[in-house]
C-alpha positions as CSV (number, residue, x, y, z in Angstrom):
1,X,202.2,-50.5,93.9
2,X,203.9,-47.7,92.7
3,X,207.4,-48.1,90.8
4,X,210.3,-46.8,92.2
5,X,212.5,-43.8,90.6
6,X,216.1,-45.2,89.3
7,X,218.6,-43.0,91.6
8,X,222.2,-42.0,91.3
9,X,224.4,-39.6,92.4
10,X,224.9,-36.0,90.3
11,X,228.0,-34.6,90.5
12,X,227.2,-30.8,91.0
13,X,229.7,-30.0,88.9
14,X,228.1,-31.6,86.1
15,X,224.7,-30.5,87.2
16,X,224.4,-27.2,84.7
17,X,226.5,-26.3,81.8
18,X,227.5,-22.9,82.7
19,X,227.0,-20.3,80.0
20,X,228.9,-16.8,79.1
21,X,227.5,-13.9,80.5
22,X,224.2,-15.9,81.3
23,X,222.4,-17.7,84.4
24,X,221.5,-21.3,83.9
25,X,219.4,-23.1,86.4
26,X,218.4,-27.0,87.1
27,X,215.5,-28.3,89.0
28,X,216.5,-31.1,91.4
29,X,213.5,-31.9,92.9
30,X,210.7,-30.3,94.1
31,X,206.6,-29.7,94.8
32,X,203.9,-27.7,96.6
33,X,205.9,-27.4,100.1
34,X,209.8,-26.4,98.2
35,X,212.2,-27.3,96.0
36,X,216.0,-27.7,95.3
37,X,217.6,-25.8,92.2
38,X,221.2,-25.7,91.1
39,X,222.1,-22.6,90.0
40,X,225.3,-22.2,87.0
41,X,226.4,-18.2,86.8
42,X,228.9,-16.5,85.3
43,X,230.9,-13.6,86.8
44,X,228.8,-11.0,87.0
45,X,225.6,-12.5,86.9
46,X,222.5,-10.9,89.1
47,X,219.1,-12.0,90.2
48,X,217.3,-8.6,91.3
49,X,216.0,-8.1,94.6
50,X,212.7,-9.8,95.0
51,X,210.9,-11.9,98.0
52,X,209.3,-15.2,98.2
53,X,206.8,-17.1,100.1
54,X,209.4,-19.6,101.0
55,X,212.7,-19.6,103.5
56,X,215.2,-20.6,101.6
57,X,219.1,-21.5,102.1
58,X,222.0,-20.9,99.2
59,X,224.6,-23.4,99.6
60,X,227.5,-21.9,97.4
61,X,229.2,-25.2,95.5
62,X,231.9,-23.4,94.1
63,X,233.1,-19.8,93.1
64,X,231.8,-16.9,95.6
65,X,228.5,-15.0,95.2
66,X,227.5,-11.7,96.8
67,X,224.0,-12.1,99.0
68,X,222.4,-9.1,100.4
69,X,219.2,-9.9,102.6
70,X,217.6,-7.1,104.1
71,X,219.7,-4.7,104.8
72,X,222.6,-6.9,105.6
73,X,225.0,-8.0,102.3
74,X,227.4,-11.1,102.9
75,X,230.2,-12.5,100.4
76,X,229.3,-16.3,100.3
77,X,232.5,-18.1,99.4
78,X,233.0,-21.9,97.9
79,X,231.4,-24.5,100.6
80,X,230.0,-21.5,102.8
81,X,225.6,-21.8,103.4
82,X,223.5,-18.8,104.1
83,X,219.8,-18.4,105.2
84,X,217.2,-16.0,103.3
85,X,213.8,-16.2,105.6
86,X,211.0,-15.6,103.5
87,X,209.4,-12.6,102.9
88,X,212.7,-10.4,102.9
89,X,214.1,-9.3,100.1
90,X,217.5,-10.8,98.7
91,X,219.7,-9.9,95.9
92,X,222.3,-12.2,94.5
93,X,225.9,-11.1,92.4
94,X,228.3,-13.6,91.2
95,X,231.3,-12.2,91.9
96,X,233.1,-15.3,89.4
97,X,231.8,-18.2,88.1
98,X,229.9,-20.2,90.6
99,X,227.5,-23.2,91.1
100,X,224.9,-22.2,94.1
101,X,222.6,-25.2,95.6
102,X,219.1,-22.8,96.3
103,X,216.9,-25.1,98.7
104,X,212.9,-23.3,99.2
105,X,210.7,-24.4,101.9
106,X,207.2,-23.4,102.6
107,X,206.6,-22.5,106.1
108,X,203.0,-23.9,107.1
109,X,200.7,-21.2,108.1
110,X,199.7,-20.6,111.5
111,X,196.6,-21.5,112.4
């Protein structure tokens, strides 16, 4: 029988200690089909357009980041969700300091 992980609630706030002109980032959980990452930036902060394998969703905790996906840019504001489908390319600019919840999911293959 396997034993079972101790559990307890993380306050996202006090998930990553944000860092001056820096991007900090926290594995919640995760394996072969996604994972869950908290993301700390400061204002001004970028991750570069790239793609992914995965769909993924950026839940924005607190503070307001800048998403372009596509073609298409939105400004995601404090308790707002958006949807990046995989294989398109997103950007991300924190526009202040802001916590971001990044869930990735693998979408099985068609057989």
């Amino acid at each position: 029988m396997s034993e079972q992980k101790q559990m307890k609630p993380l306050k996202i706030q006090d998930g990553v200690a944000r860092s001056e002109k820096a991007i900090v980032s926290r594995k919640l959980i995760g394996n072969a089909n996604g994972n869950v990452t908290l993301f700390g930036f400061d204002e001004g902060q970028e991750i570069s357009g790239h793609s992914t394998p995965f769909d993924a969703g950026a839940f924005v905790a607190s503070g307001s980041i800048r998403i372009r996906v596509g073609d298409e840019t939105h400004v995601v504001e404090e308790g707002e969700f958006l949807e990046m489908p995989a294989g398109i390319e997103h950007a991300l600019t924190a526009l202040k300091p802001s916590l971001m919840l990044l869930a990735m999911i693998r979408t099985p293959k068609e057989k």
